[in-house]
C-alpha positions in Angstrom: 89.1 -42.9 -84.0 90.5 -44.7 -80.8 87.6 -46.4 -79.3 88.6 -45.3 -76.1 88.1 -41.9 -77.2 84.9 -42.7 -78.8 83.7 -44.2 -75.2 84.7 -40.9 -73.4 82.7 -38.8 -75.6 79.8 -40.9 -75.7 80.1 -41.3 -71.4 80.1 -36.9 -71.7 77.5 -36.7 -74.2 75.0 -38.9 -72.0 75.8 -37.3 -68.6 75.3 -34.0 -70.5 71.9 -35.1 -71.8 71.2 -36.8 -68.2 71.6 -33.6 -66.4 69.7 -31.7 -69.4 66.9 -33.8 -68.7 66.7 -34.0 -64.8 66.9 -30.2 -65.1 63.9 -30.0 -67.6 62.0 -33.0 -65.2 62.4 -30.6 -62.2 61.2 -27.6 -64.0 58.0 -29.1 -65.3 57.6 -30.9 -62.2 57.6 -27.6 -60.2 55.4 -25.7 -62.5 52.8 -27.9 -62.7 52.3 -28.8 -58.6 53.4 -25.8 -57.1 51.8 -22.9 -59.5 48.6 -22.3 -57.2 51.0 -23.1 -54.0 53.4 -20.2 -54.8 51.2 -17.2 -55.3 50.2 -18.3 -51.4 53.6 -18.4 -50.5 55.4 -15.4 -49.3 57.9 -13.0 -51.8 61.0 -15.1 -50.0 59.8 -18.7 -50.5 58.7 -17.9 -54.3 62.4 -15.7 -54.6 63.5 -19.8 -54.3 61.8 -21.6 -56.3 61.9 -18.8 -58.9 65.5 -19.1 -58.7 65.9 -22.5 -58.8 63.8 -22.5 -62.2 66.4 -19.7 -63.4 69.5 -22.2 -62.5 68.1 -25.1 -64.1 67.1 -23.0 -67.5 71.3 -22.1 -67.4 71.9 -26.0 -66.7 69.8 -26.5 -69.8 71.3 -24.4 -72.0 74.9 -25.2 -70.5 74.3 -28.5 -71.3 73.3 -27.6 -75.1 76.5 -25.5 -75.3 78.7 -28.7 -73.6 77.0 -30.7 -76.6 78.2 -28.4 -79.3 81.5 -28.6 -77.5 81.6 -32.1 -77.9 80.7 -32.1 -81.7 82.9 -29.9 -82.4 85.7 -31.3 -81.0 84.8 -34.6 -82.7 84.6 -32.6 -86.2 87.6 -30.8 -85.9 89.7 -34.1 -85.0 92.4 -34.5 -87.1 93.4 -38.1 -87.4 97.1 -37.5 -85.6 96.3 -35.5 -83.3 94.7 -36.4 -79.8 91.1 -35.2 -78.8 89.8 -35.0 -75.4 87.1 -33.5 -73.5 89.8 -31.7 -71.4 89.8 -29.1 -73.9 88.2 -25.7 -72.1 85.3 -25.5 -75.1 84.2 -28.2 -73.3 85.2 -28.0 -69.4 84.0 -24.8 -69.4 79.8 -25.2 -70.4 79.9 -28.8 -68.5 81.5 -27.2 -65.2 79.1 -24.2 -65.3 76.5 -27.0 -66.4 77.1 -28.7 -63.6 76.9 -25.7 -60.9 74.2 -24.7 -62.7 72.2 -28.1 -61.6 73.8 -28.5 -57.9 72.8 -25.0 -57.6 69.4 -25.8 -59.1 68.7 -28.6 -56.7 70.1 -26.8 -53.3 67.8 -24.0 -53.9 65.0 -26.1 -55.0 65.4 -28.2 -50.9 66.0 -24.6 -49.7 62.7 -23.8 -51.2 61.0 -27.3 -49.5 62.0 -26.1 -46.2 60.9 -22.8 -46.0 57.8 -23.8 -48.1 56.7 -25.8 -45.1 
């Protein structure tokens, strides 16, 4: 395998496992300050955060499916033909990965400001 190929899978894999474990961070993070804070809060402020947890479980498990993308792309190679990450089995996961986490995070601040 080309080693440039080899360096854009590896640079995939570890932003995939980067936003996997930002998205986990954040999730345990929350949990553990805010769980006698949100039963205060109002329905609408814990609809937020409550969200927010629901979008970074999805990055998580986008990220996992981006992951099995990758190795199977890498399995399947066949020596004369070129593999990418272009293919859709893996834009696909790591796009809705990505929402996933941009989502996570704007509904996390959204959460911060009507928390206070």
């Amino acid at each position: 395998m080309d080693s440039t190929v080899r360096t854009v899978f590896e640079f995939a894999r570890e932003t995939t496992k980067q936003l996997i474990t930002l998205s986990t961070g954040i999730i345990a993070i929350e949990i553990t300050f805010l769980r006698d804070a949100v039963s205060a809060l109002d329905n609408e402020v814990n609809l937020y955060v409550q969200l927010s947890w629901l979008s970074f479980l999805l990055c998580v498990m986008f990220g996992v499916w981006t992951l099995m993308a990758l190795t199977g792309s890498l399995a399947s190679m066949d020596e004369k033909e070129l593999t990418t990450i272009y293919g859709s089995n893996v834009r696909l996961p790591s796009m809705l990965q990505i929402l996933a986490f941009i989502c996570g995070l704007v509904l996390t601040v959204i959460f911060g400001f009507k928390a206070y």
